[in-house]
Backbone as CSV, one residue per row, in Angstrom:
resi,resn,N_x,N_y,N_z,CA_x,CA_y,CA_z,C_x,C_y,C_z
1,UNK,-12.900,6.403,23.857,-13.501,5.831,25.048,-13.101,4.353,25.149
2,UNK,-12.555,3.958,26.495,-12.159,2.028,26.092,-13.656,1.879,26.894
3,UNK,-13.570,0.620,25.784,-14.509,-0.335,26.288,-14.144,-1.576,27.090
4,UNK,-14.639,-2.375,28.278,-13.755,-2.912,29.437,-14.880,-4.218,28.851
5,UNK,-13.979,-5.183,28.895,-14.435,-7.054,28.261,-14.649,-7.820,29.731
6,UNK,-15.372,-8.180,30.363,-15.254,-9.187,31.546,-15.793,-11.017,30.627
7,UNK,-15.022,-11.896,31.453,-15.504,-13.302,31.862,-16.952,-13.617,31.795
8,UNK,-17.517,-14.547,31.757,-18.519,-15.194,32.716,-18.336,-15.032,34.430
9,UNK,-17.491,-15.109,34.942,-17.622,-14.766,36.067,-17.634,-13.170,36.539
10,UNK,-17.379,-11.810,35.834,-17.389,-11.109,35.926,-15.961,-10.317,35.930
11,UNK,-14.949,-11.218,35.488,-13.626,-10.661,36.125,-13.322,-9.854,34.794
12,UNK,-12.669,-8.866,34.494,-11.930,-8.324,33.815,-10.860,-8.717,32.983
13,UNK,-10.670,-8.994,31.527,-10.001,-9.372,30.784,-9.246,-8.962,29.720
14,UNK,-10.515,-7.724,29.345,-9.748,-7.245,27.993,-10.497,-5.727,27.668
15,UNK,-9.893,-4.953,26.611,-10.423,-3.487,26.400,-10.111,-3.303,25.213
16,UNK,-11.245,-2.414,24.776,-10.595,-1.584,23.557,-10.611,-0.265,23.385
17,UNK,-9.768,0.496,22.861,-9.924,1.850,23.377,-9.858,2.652,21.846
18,UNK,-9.935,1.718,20.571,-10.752,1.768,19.685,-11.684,1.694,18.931
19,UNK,-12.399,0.588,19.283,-13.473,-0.565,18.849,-12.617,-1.641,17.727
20,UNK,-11.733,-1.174,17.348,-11.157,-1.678,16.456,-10.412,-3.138,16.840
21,UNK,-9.266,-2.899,18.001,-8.389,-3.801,18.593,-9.015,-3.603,20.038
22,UNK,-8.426,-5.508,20.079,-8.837,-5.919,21.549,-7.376,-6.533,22.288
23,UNK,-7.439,-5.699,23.725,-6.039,-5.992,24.194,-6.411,-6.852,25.172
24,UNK,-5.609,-7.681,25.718,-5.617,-7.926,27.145,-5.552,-6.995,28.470
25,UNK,-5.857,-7.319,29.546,-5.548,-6.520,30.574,-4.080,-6.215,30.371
26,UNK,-3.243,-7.126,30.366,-2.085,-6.848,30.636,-1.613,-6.046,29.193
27,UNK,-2.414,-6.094,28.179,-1.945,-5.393,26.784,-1.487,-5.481,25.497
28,UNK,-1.474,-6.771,25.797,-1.192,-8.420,24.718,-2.194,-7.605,23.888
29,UNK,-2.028,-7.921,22.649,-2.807,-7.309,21.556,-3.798,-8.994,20.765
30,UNK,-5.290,-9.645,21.744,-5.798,-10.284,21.157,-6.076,-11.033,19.627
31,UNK,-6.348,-9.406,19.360,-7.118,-9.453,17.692,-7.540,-8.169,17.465
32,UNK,-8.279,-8.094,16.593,-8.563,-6.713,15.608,-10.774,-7.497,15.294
33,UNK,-11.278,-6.373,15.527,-12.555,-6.453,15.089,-13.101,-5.609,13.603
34,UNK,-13.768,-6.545,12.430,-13.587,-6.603,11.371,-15.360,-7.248,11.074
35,UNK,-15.929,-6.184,10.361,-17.715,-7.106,9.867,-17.945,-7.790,10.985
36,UNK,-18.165,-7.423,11.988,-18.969,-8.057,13.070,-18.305,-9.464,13.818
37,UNK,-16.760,-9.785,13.087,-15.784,-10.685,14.194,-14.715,-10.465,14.754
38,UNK,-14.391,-11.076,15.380,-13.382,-10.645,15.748,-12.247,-11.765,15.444
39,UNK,-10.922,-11.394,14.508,-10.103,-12.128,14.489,-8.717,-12.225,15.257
40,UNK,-7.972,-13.099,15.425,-6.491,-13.007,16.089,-5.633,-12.392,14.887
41,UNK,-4.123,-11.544,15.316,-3.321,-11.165,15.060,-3.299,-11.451,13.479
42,UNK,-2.670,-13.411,13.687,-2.704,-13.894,12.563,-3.841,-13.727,11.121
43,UNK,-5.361,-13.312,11.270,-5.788,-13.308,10.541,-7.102,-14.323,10.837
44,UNK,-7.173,-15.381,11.724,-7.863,-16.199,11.638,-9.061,-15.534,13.015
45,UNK,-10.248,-16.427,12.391,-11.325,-15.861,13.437,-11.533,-16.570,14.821
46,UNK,-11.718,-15.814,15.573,-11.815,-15.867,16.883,-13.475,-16.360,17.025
47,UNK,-13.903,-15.694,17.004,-15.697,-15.342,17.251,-16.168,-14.288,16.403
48,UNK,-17.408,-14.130,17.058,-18.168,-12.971,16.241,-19.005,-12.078,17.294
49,UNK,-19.338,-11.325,17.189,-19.742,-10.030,18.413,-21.243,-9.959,18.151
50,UNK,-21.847,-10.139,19.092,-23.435,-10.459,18.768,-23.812,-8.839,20.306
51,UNK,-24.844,-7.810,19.541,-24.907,-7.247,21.198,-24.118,-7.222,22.045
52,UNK,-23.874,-6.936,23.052,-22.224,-6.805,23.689,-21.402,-8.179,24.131
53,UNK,-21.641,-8.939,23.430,-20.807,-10.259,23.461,-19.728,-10.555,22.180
54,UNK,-18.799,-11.236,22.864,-17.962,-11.791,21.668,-18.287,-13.346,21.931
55,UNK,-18.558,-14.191,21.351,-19.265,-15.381,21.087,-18.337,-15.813,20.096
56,UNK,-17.505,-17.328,20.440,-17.186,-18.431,20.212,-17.541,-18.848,18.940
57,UNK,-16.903,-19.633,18.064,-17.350,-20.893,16.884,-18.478,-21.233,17.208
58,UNK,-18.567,-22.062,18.425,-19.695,-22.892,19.152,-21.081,-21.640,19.524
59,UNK,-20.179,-20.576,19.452,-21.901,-19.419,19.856,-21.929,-19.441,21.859
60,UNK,-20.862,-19.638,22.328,-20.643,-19.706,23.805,-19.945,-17.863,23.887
61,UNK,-20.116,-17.695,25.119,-19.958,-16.268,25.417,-18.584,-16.278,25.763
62,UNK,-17.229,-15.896,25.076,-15.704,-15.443,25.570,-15.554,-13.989,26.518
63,UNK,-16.346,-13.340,26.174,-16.710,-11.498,26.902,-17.755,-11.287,26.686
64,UNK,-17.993,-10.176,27.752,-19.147,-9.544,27.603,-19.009,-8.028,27.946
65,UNK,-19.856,-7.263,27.066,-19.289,-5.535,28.031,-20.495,-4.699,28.670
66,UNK,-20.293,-4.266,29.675,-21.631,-3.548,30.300,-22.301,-3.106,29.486
């Protein structure tokens, strides 16, 4: 089943159609979700997934999923 990532404004950004990896719309491969964060390609952390948010260093909202 993908799961569909929107903005703060509501726009559409990203999916996963594993829970595992997060793509871009266009399919760019973000990061990989790992113990409750989510990191980039490289290894390093992005945020962390709180309830259907992926949340920032700072704890600010990057996505959100219905």
């Amino acid at each position: 089943m993908m799961t569909k990532y929107y903005d703060l404004s509501g726009t559409y950004k990203a999916y996963s159609n594993d829970g595992k990896n997060l793509f871009s719309e266009s399919g760019e491969h973000i990061g990989y979700f790992m113990n409750g964060f989510l990191y980039n390609p490289g290894g390093a952390a992005i945020g962390h997934v709180r309830d259907k948010k992926i949340l920032d260093k700072k704890g600010q909202t990057l996505y959100y999923t219905a």
